[in-house]
GUSE-728176 format. One record per residue (C-alpha): x, y, z; residue number from 1. Coordinates in steps of 0.1 Angstrom, whole numbers, plus 5000, padded with zeros to 4 digits. Example, Ala and Ser with C-alpha at 12.3 -4.5 7.8 and 13.67 -1.06 7.14 Angstrom:
<tike px="5123" py="4955" pz="5078" i="1"/>
<tike px="5137" py="4989" pz="5071" i="2"/>
END
This chain:
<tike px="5036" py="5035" pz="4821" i="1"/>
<tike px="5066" py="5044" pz="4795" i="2"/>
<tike px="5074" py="5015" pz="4778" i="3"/>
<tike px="5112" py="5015" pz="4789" i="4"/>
<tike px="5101" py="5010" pz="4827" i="5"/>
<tike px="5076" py="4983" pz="4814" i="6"/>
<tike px="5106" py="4964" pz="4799" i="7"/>
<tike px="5127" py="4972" pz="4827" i="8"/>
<tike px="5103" py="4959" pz="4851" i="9"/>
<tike px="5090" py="4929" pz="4827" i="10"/>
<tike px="5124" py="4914" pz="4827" i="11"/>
<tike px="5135" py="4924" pz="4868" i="12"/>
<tike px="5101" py="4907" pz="4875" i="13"/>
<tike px="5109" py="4873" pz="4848" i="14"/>
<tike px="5144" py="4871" pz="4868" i="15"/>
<tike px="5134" py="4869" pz="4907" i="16"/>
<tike px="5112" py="4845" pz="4929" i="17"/>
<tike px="5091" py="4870" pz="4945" i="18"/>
<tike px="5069" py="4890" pz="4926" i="19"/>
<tike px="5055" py="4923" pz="4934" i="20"/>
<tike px="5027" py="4925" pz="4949" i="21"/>
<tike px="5001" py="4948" pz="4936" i="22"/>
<tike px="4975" py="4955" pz="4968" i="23"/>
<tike px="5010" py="4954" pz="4990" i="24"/>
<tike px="5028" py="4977" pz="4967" i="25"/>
<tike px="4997" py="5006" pz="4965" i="26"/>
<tike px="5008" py="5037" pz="4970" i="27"/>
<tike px="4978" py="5040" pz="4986" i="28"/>
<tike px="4988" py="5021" pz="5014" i="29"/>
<tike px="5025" py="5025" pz="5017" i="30"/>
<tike px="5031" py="5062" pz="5009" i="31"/>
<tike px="5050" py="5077" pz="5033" i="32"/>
<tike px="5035" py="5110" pz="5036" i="33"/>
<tike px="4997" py="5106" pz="5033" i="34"/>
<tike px="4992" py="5065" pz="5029" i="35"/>
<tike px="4972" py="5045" pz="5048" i="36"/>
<tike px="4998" py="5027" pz="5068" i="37"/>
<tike px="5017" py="5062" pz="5079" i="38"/>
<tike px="4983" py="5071" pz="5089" i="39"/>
<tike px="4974" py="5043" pz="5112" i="40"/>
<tike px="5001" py="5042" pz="5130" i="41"/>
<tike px="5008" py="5079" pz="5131" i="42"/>
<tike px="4976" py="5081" pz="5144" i="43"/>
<tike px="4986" py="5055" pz="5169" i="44"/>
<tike px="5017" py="5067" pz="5179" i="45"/>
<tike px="5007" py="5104" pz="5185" i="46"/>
<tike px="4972" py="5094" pz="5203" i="47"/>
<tike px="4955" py="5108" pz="5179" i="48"/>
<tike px="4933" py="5074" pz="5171" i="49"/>
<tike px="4924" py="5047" pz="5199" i="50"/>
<tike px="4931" py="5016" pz="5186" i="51"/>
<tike px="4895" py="5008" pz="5176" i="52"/>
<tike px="4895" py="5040" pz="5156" i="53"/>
<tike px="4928" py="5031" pz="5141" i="54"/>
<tike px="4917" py="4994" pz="5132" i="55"/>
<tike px="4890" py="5008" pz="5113" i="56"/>
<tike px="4908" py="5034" pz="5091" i="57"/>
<tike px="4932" py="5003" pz="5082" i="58"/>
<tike px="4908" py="4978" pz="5076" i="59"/>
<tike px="4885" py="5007" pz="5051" i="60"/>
<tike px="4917" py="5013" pz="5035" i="61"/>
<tike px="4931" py="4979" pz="5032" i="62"/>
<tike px="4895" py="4970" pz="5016" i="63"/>
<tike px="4894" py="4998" pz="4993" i="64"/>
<tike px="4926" py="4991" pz="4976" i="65"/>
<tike px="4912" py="4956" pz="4973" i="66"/>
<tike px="4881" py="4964" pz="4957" i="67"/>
<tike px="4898" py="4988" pz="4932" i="68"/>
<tike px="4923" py="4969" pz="4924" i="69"/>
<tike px="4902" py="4936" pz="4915" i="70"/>
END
């Protein structure tokens, strides 16, 4: 990370309640073209997964962001 967005982010992060979440916040999950989430439901919506398949893709993703990130 460049150090300016580290200060940037240091100091948004020092002045509100809510912190970022980092297992929320994964690109992983939340990228809109090829993330986990977009995926699922995707999937869902365009029958391509039941929703037995579709529980499994989220819950392997979910837990591989998990156990990279601890």
């Amino acid at each position: 990370m460049k150090p300016l967005v580290l200060e940037a982010n240091t100091k948004v992060l020092a002045f509100v309640d809510m912190t970022l979440d980092p297992y929320y916040e994964s690109s992983k999950l939340k990228d809109t073209t090829d993330g986990i989430y977009t995926d699922v439901f995707d999937g869902l919506s365009y029958d391509e997964y039941d929703p037995q398949e579709a529980a499994e893709i989220l819950l392997d993703g979910v837990s591989g962001v998990l156990s990279a990130n601890a």
